[in-house]
Backbone as JSON, one array per atom type, in Angstrom:
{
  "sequence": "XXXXXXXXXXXXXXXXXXXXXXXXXXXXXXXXXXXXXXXXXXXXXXXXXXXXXXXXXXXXXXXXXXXXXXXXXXXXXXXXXXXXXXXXXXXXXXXXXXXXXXXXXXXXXXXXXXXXXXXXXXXXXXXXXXXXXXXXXXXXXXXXXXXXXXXXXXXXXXXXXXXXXXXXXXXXXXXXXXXXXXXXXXXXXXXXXXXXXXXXXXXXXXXXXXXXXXXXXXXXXXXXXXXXXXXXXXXXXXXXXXXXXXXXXXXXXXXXXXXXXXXXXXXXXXXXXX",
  "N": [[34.61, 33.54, 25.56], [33.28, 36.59, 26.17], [34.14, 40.19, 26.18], [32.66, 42.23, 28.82], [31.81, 45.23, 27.46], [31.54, 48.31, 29.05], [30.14, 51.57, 29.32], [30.28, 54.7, 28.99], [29.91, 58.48, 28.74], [29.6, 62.15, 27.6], [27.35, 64.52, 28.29], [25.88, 67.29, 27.22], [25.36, 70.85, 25.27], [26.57, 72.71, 23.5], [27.69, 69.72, 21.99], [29.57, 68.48, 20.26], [31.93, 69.31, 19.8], [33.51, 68.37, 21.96], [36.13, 67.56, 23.56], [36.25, 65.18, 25.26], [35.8, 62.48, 24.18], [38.08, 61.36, 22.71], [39.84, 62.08, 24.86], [39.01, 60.03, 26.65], [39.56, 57.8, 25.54], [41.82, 57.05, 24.8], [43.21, 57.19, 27.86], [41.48, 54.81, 28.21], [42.61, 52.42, 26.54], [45.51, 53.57, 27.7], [45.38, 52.45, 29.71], [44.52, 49.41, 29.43], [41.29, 49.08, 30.11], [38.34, 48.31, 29.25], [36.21, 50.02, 27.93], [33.85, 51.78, 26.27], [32.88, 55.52, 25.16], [31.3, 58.08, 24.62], [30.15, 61.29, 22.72], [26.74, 62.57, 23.66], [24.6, 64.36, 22.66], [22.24, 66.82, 24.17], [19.05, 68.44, 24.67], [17.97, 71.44, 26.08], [16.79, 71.26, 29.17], [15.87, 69.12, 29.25], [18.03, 67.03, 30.22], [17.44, 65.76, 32.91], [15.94, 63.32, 32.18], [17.73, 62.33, 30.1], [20.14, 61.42, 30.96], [18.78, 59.8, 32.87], [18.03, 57.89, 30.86], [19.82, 56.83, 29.99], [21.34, 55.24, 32.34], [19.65, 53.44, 32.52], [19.65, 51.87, 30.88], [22.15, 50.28, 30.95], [24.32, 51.96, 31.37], [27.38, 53.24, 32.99], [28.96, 55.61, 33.99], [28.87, 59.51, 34.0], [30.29, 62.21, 31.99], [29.1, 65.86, 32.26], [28.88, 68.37, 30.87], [28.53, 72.12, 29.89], [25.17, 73.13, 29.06], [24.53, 71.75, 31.78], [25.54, 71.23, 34.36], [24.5, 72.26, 36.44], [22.08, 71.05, 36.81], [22.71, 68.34, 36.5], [24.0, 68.47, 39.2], [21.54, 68.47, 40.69], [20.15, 66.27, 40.41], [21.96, 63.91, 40.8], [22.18, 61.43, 43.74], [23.92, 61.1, 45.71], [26.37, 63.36, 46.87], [29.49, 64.49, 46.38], [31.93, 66.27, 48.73], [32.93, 68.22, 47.91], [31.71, 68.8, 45.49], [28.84, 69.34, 46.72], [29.47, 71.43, 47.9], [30.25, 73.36, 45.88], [28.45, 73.4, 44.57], [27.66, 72.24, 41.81], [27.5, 69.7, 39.47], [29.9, 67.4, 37.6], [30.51, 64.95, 37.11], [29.25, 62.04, 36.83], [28.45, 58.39, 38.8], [27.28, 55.85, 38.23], [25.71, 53.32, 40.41], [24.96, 50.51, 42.59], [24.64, 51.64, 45.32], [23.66, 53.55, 44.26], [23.05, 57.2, 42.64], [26.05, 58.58, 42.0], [27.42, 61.97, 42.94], [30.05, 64.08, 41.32], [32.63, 66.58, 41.39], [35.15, 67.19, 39.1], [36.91, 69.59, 38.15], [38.34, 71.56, 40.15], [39.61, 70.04, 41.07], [40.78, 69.53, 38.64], [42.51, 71.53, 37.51], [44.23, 72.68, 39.46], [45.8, 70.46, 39.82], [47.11, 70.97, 37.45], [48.4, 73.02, 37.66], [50.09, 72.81, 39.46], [51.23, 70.39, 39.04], [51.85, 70.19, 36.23], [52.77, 72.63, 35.24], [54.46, 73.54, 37.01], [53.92, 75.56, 39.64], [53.67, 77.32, 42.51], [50.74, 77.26, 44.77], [50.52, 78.37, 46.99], [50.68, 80.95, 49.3], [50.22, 82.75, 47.43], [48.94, 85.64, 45.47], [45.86, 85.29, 44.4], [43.44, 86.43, 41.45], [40.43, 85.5, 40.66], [38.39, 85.71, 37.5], [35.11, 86.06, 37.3], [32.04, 84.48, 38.27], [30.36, 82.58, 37.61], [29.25, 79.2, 37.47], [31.64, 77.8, 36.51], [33.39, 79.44, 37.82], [32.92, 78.35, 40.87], [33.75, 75.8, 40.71], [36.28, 75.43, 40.7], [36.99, 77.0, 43.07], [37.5, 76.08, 45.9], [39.24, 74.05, 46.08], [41.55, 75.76, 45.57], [41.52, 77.26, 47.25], [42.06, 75.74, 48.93], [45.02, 74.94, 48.34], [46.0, 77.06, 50.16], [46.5, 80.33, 49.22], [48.01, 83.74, 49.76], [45.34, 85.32, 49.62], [42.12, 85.14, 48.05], [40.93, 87.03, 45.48], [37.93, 87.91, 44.13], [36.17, 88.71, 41.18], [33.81, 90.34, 39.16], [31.22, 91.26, 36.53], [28.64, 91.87, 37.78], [29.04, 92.55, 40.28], [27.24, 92.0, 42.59], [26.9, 89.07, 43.08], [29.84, 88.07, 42.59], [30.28, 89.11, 45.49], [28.48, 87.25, 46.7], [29.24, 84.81, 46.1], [32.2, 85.04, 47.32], [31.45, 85.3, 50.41], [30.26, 82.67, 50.34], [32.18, 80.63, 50.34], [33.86, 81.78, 52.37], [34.7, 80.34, 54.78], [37.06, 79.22, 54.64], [39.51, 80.02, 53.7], [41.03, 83.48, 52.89], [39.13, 85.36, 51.25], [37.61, 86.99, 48.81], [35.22, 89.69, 47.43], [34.67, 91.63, 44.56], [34.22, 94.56, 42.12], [35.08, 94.72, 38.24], [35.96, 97.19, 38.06], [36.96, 97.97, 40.5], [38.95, 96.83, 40.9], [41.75, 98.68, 40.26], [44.51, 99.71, 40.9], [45.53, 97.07, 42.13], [47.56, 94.72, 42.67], [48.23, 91.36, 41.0], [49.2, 87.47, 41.45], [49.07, 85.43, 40.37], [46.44, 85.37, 37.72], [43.19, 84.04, 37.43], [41.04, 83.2, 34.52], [37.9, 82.81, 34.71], [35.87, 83.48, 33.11], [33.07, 83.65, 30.31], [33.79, 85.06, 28.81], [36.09, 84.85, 26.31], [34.43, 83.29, 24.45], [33.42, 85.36, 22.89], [35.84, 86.02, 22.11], [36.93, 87.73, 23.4], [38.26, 89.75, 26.34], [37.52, 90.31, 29.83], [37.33, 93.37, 31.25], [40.05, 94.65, 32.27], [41.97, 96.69, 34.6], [45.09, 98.48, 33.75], [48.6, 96.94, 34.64], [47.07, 95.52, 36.85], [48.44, 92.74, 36.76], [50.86, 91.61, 38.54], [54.42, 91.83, 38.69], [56.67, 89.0, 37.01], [54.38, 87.43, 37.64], [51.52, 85.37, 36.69], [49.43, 83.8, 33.61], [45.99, 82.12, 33.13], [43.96, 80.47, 31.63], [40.29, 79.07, 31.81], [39.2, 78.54, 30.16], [39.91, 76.89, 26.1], [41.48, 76.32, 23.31], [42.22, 75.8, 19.68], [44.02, 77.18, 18.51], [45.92, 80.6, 20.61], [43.88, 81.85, 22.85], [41.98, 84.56, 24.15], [42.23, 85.68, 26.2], [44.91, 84.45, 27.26], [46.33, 85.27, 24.95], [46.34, 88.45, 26.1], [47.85, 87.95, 28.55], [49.92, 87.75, 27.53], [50.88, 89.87, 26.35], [50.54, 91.66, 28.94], [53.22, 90.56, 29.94], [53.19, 88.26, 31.33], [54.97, 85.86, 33.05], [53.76, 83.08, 32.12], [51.63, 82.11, 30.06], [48.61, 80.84, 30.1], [46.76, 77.82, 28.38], [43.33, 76.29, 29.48], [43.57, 73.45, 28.76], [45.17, 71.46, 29.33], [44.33, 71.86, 32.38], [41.46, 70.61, 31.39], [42.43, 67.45, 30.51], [43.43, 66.5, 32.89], [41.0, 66.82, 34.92], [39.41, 64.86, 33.72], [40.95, 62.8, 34.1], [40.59, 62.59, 36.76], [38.1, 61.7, 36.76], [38.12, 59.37, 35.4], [39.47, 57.75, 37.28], [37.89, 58.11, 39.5], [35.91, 56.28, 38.58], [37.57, 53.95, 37.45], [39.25, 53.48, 39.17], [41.72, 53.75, 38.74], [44.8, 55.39, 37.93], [45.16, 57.23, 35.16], [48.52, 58.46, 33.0], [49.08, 61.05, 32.67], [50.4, 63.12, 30.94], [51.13, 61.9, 28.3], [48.74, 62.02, 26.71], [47.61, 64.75, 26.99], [50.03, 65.74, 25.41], [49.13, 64.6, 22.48], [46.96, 65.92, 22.13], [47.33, 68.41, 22.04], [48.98, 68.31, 19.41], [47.21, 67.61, 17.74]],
  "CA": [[34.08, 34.41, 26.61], [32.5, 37.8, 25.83], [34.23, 40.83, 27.17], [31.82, 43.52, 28.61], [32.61, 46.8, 27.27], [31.58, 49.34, 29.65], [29.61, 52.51, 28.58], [30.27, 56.15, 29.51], [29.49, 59.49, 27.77], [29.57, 63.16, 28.37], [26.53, 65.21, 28.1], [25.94, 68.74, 26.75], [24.59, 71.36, 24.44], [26.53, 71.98, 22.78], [28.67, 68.75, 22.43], [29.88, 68.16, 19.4], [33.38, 69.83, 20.11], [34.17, 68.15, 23.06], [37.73, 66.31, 23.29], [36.22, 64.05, 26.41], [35.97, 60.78, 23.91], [39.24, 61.19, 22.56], [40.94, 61.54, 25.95], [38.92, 58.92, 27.66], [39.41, 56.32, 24.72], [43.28, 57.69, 24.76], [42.93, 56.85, 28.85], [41.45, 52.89, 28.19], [43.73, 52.23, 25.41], [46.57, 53.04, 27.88], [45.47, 51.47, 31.01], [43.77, 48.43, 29.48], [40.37, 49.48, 30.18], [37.35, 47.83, 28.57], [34.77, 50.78, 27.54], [33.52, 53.16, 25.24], [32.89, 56.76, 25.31], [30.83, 58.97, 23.42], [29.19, 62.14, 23.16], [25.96, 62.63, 23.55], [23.88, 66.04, 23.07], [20.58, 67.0, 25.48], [18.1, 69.39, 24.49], [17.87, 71.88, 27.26], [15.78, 70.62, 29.77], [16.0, 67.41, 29.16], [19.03, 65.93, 31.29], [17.19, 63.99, 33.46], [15.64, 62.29, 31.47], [18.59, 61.47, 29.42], [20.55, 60.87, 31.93], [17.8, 58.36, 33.65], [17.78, 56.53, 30.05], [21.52, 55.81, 29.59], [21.96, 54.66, 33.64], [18.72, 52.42, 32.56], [20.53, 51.17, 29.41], [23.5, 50.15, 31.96], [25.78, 52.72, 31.76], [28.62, 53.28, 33.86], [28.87, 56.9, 34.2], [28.67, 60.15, 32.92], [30.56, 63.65, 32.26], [28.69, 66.62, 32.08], [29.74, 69.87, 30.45], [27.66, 72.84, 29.94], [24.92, 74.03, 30.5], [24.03, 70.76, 32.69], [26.26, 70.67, 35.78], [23.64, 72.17, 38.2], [21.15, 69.89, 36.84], [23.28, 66.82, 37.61], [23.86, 68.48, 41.07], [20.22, 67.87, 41.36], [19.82, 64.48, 39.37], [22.97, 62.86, 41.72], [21.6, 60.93, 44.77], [24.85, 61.33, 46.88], [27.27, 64.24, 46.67], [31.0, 64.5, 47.31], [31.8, 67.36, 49.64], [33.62, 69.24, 47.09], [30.34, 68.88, 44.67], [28.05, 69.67, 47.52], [30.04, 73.0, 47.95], [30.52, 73.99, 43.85], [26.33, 73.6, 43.85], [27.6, 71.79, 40.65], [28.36, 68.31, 39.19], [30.28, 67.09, 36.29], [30.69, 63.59, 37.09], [27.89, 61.55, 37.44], [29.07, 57.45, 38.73], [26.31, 55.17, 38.55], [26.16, 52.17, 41.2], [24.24, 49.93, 43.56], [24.2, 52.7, 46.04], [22.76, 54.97, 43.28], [23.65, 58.15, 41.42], [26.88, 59.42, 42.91], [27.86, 63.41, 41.82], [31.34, 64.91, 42.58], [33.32, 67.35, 40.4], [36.64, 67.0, 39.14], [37.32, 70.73, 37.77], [39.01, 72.18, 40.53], [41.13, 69.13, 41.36], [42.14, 69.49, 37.45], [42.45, 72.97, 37.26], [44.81, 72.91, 41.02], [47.08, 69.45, 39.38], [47.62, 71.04, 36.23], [48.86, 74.35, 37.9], [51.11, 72.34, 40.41], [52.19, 69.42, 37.9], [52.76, 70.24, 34.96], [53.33, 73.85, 34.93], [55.37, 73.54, 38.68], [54.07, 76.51, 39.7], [52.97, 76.86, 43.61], [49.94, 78.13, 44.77], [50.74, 78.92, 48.69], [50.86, 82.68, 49.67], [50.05, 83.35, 46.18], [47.55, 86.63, 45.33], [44.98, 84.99, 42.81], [42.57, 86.83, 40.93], [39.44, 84.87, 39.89], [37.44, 86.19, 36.98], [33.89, 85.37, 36.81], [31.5, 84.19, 39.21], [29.84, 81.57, 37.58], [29.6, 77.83, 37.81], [32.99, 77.6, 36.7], [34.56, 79.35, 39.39], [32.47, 77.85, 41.87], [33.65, 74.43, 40.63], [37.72, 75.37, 41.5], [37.23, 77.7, 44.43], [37.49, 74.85, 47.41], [40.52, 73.47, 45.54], [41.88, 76.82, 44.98], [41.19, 77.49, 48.79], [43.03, 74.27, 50.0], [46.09, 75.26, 48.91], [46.4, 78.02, 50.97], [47.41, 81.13, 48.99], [47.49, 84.85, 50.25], [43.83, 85.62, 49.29], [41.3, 85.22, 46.4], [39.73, 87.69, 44.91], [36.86, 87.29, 42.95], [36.11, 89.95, 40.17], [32.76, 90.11, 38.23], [30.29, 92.51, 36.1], [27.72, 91.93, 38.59], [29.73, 92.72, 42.01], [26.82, 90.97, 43.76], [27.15, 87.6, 42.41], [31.32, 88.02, 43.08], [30.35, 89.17, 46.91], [27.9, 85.98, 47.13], [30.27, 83.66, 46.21], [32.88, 85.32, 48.45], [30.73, 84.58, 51.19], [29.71, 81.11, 50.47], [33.76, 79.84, 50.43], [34.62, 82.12, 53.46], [35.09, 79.45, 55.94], [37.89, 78.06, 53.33], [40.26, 81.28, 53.34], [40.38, 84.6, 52.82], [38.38, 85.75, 49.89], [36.77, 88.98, 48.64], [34.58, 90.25, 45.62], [34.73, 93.21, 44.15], [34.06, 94.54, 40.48], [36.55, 95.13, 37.8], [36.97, 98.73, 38.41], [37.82, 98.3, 41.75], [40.84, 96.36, 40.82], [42.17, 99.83, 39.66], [45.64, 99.77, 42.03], [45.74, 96.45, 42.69], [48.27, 93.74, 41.75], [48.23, 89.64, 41.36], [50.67, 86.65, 40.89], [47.97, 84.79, 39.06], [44.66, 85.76, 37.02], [42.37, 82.97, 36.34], [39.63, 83.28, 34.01], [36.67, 81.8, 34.33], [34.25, 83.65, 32.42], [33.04, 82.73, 29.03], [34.69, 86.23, 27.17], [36.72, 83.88, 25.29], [33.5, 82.87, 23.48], [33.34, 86.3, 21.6], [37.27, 86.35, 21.72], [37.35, 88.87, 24.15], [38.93, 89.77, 27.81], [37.23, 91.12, 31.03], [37.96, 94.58, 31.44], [40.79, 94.9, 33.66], [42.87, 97.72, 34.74], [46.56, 98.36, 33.65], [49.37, 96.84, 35.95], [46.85, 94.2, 37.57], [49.42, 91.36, 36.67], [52.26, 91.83, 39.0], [55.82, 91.22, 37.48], [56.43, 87.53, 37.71], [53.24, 86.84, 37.3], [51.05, 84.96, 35.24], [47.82, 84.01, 33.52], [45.65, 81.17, 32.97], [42.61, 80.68, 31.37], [40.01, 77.74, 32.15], [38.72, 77.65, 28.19], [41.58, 76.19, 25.5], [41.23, 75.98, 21.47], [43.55, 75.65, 18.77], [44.71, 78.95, 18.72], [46.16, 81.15, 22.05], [42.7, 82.39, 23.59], [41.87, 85.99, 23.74], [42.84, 85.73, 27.32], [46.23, 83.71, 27.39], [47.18, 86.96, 24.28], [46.51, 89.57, 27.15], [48.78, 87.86, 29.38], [51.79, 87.87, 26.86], [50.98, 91.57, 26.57], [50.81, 91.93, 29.92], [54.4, 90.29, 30.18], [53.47, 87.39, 31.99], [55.88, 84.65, 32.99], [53.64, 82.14, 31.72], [50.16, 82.44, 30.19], [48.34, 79.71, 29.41], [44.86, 78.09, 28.02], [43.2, 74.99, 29.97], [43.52, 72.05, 27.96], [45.42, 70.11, 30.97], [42.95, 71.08, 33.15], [40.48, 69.29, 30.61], [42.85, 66.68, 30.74], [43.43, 66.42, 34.23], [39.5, 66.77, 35.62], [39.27, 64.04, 33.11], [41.95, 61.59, 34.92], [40.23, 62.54, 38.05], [36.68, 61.35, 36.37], [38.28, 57.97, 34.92], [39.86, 57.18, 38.36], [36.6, 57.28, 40.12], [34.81, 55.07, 37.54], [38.09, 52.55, 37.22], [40.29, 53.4, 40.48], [43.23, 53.38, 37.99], [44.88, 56.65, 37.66], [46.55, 57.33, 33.67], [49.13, 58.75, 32.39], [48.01, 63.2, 31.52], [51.39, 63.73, 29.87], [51.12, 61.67, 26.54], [47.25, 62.58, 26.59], [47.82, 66.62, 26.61], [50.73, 66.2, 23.72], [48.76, 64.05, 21.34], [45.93, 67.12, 22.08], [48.46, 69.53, 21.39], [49.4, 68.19, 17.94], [45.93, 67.73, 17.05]],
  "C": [[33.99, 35.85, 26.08], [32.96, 39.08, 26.48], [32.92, 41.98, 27.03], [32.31, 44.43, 28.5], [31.78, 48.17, 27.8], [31.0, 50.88, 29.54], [29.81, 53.8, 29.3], [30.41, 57.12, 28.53], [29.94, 60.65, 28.68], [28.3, 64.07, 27.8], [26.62, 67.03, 28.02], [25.13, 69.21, 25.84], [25.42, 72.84, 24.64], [27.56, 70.71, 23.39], [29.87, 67.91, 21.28], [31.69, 68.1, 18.92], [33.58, 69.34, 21.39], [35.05, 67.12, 22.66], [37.39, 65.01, 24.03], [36.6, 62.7, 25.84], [36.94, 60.57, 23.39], [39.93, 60.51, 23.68], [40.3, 59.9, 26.99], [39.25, 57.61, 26.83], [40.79, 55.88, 24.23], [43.5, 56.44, 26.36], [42.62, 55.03, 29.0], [42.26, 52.26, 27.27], [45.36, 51.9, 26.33], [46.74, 52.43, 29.31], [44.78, 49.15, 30.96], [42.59, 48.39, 29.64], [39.62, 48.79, 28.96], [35.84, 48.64, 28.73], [34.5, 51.5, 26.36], [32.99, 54.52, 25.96], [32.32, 57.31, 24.36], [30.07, 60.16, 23.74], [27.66, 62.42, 22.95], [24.63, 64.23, 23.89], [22.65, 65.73, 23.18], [20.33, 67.98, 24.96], [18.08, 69.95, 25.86], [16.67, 71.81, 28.09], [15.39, 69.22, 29.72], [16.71, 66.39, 29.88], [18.63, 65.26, 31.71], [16.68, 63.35, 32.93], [16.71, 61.06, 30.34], [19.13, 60.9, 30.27], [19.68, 59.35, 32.27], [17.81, 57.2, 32.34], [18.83, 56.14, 29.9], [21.27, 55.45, 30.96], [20.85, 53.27, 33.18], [19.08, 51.03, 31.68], [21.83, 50.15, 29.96], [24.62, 51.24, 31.87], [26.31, 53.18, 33.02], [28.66, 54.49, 34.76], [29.12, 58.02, 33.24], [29.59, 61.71, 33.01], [29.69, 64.36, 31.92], [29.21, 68.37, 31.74], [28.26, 70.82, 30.18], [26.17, 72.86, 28.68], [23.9, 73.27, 31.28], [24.91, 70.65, 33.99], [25.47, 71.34, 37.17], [22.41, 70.85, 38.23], [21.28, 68.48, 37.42], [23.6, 67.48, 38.88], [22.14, 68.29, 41.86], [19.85, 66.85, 41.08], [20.81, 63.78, 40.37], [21.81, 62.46, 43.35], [22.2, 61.09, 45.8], [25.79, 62.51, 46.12], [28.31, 64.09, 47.01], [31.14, 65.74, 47.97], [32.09, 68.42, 48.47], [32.15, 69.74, 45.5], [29.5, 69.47, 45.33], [28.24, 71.55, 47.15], [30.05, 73.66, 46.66], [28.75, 74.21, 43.79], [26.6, 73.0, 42.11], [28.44, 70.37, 40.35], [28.69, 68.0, 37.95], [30.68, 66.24, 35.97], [29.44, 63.05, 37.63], [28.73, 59.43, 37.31], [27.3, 56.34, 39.46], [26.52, 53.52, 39.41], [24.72, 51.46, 41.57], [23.59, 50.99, 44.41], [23.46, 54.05, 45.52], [23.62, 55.98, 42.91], [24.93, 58.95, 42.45], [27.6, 60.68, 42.29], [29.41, 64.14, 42.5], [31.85, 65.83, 41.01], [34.89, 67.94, 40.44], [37.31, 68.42, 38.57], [38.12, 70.95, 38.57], [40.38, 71.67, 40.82], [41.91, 69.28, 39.71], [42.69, 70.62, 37.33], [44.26, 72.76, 38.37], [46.18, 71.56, 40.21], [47.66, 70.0, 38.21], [48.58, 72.43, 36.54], [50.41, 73.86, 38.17], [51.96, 71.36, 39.53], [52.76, 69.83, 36.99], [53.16, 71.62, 34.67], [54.16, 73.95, 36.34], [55.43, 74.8, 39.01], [53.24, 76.14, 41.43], [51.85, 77.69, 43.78], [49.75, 79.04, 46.35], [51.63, 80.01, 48.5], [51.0, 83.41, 48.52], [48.49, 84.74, 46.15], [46.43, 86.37, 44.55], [43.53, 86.02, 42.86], [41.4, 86.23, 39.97], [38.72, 85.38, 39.21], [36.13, 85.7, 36.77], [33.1, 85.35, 38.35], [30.07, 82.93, 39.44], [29.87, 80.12, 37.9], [31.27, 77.38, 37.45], [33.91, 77.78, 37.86], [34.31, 78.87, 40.58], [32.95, 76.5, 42.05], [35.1, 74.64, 41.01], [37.28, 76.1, 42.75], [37.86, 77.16, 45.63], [38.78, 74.37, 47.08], [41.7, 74.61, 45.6], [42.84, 77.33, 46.4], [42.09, 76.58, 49.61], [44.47, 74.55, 49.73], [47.18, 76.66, 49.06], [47.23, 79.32, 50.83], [46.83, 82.29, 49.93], [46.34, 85.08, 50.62], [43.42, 85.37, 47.65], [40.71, 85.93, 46.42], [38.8, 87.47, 44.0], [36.3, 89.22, 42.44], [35.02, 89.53, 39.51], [31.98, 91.03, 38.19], [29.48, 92.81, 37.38], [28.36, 91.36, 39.94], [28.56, 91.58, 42.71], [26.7, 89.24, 43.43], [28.77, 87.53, 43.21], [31.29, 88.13, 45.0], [29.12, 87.56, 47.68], [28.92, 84.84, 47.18], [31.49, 83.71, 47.33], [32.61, 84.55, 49.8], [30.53, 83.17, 51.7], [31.15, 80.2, 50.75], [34.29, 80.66, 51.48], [35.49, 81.68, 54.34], [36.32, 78.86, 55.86], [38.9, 78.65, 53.55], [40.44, 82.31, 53.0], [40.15, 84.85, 51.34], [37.22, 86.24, 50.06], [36.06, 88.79, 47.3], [34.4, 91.27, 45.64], [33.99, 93.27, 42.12], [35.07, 95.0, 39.83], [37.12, 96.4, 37.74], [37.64, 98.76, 40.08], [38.94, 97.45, 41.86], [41.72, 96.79, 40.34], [43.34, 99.99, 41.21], [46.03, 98.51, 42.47], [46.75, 95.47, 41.99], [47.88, 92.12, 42.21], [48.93, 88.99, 41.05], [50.08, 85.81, 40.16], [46.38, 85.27, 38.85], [44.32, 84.24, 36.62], [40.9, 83.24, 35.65], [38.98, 82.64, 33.68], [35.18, 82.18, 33.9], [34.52, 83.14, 30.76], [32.98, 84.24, 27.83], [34.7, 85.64, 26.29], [35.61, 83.52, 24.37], [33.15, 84.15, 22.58], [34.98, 86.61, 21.63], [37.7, 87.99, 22.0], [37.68, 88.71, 25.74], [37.92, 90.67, 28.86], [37.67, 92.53, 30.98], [39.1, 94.9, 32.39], [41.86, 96.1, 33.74], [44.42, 97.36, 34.36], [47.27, 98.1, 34.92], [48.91, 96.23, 36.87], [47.95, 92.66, 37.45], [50.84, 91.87, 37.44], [53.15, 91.06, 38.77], [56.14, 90.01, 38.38], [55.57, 87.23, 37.57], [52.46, 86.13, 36.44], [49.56, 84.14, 35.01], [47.3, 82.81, 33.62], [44.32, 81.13, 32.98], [41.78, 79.5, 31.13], [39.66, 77.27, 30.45], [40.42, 77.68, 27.43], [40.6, 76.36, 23.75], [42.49, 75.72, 20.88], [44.71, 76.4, 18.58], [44.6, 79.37, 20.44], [44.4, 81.64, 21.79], [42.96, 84.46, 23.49], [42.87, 86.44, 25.31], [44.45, 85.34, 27.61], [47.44, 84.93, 26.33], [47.13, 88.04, 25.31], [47.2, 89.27, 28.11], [49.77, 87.66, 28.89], [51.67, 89.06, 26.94], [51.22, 91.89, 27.44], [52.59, 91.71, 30.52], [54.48, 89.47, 31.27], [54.47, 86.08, 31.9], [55.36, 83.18, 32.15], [52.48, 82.49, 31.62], [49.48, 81.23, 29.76], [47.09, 79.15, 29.28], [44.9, 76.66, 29.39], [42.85, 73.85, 29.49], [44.59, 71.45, 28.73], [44.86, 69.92, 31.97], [41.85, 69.86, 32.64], [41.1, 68.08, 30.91], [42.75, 65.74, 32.34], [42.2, 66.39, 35.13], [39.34, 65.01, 35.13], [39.62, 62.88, 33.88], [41.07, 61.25, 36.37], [38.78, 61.79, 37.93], [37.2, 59.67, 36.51], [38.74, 57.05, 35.91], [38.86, 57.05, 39.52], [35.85, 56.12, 38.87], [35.61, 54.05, 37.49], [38.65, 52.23, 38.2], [41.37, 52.57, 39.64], [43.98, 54.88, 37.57], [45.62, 56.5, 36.39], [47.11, 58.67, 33.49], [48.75, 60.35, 31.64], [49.32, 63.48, 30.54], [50.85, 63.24, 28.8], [49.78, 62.24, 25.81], [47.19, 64.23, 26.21], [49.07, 66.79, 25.35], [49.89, 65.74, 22.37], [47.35, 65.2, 21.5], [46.14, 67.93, 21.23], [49.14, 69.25, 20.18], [48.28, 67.51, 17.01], [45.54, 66.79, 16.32]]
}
């Protein structure tokens, strides 16, 4: 008898550096799982079409990393609420009922805070950097459990006061720009812009990290981040990159596609020793 082995990918540009087929082939390895995983890079403008030829091919489902996750929010057929709301998808689960889009960022981002770093996020001050699809993809998650306020910080104030807006209904949250966070303090910074890609930090005023506090930044590499070094400077309690979020979105991907949840500890050490 013949087992079928299962096909899922993650799409991008680039894609070449993504960990996804590690951890998901880490993930069937330790649940028993019968698939493969691979990456596969899209020319920009192209997604749906790729997309439409792997689901045609049979595949399973798909991750999406940048700079495709609005595209699959328009390529999915059904939305999950939390996708709906982000305006972005990074799971794509192909069925009977057709293309289904939800996005597991914020839930990894929000388990990796609470799990494995046991840090809480209720009546906390957070400071969101950015205002792109990233932060749009935690916000709702961010929002659920129920800190102080979020601020949202970005070059282009009106982008930071749109988004504000659009997650209102959720909890309180503001946008501003980074000079006007000149007096202010927070118990966590998250950054979700893409600095880190010239190995640099947001501009932020001295004495934004209030003592106790601490950082956390959604990109990860080999080396501390440019961001995760400005929160040891700063003298945060804990600064740290997101390679458990990766992890953790991940879990949340592989448990819609198998409805088996695995194991993020052994997965984030065998990361972490490369």
């Amino acid at each position: 008898m013949t087992t079928v082995i299962d096909q899922y990918a993650v799409m991008g540009h680039p894609v070449a550096h993504s960990q996804s087929p590690r951890i998901h082939t880490l993930f069937a390895a330790q649940t028993g799982q019968a698939l493969e995983y691979r990456a596969i890079l899209v020319e920009p403008g192209e997604f749906a079409a790729a997309a439409r030829a792997f689901y045609a091919a049979g595949g399973k489902g798909l991750n999406v990393t940048v700079p495709f996750k609005q595209d699959a929010w328009v390529f999915a057929d059904i939305l999950s609420a939390r996708a709906e709301r982000a305006g972005a998808v990074n799971t794509l689960r192909f069925g009977p009922g057709g293309v289904q889009g939800d996005n597991t960022d914020g839930p990894g981002l929000v388990r990796d805070v609470l799990v494995n770093h046991g840090v809480s996020l209720a009546g906390q001050r957070i400071l969101l950097l950015g205002a792109g699809g990233a932060a749009r993809g935690v916000l709702q998650p961010l929002l659920a459990e129920r800190p102080a306020l979020v601020v949202i910080a970005n070059r282009t104030v009106e982008k930071a006061l749109g988004l504000a807006v659009r997650f209102s209904d959720l909890g309180r949250v503001t946008g501003c720009s980074f000079a006007e966070l000149a007096g202010r303090q927070f118990d966590l910074i998250i950054n979700a812009t893409a600095a880190g890609l010239e190995d640099a930090v947001p501009p932020l005023p001295e004495g934004v990290l209030a003592a106790g506090g601490w950082c956390y930044d959604l990109m990860y590499g080999r080396e501390p981040t440019a961001f995760v070094r400005w929160g040891w400077e700063q003298g945060a309690a804990q600064s740290v990159d997101g390679l458990g979020m990766l992890v953790e979105q991940a879990a949340e991907s592989f448990y819609l596609w198998r409805g088996v949840w695995p194991e993020t500890a052994p997965v984030i050490a065998a990361l972490r020793e490369g």
